[in-house]
C-alpha positions in Angstrom: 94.3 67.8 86.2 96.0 65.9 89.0 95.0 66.5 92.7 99.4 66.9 92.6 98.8 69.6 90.1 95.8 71.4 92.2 98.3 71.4 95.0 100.8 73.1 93.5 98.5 76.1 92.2 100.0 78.1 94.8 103.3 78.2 93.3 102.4 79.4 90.1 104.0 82.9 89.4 101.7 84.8 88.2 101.5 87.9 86.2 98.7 90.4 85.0 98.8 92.1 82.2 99.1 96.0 82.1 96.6 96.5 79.6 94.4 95.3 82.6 95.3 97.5 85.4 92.4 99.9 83.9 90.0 98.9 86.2 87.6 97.7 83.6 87.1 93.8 85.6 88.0 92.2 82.7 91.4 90.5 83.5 93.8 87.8 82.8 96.5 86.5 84.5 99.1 84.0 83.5 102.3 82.1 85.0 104.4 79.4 84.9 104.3 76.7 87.6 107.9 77.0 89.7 107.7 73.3 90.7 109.8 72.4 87.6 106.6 70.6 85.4 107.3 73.7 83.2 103.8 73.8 82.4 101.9 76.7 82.4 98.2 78.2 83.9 95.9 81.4 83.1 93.0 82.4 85.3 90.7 85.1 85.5 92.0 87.7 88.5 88.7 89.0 89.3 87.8 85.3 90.5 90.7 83.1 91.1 88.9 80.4 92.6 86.9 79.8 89.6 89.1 77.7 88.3 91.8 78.0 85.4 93.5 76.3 82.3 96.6 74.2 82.2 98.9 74.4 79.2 102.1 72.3 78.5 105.2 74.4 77.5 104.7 73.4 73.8 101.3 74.3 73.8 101.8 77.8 75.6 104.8 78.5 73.4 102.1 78.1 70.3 99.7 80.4 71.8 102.5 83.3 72.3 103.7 82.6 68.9 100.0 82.9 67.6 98.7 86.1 69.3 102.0 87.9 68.8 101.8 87.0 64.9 
């Protein structure tokens, strides 16, 4: 990932699940980046700063498609 892409982090909107909001510490959070690279990121919430993965729309699009199946 580009130091332009680590910049822009902060612009990601991102949304938790509501399966997680049980208090067990094990959640997920995902979001689109708003900077118009329509790329996509998912991070742990308990520790945000330990990094996260980067997904183009095409391969995000696949992932939906294959959980949902």
């Amino acid at each position: 990932m580009s130091k332009d892409k680590v910049a822009t982090l902060s612009s990601v909107a991102w949304h938790i699940s509501s399966y997680s909001a049980n208090g067990s510490g094990q959640c997920v959070e995902a979001g689109a980046f708003t900077d118009g690279s329509n790329a996509y990121a998912v991070r742990d919430s308990e520790h945000p700063a330990h990094g996260h993965l980067t997904f183009t729309r095409n391969e995000w699009a696949a992932f939906v498609a294959g959980v949902t199946d």
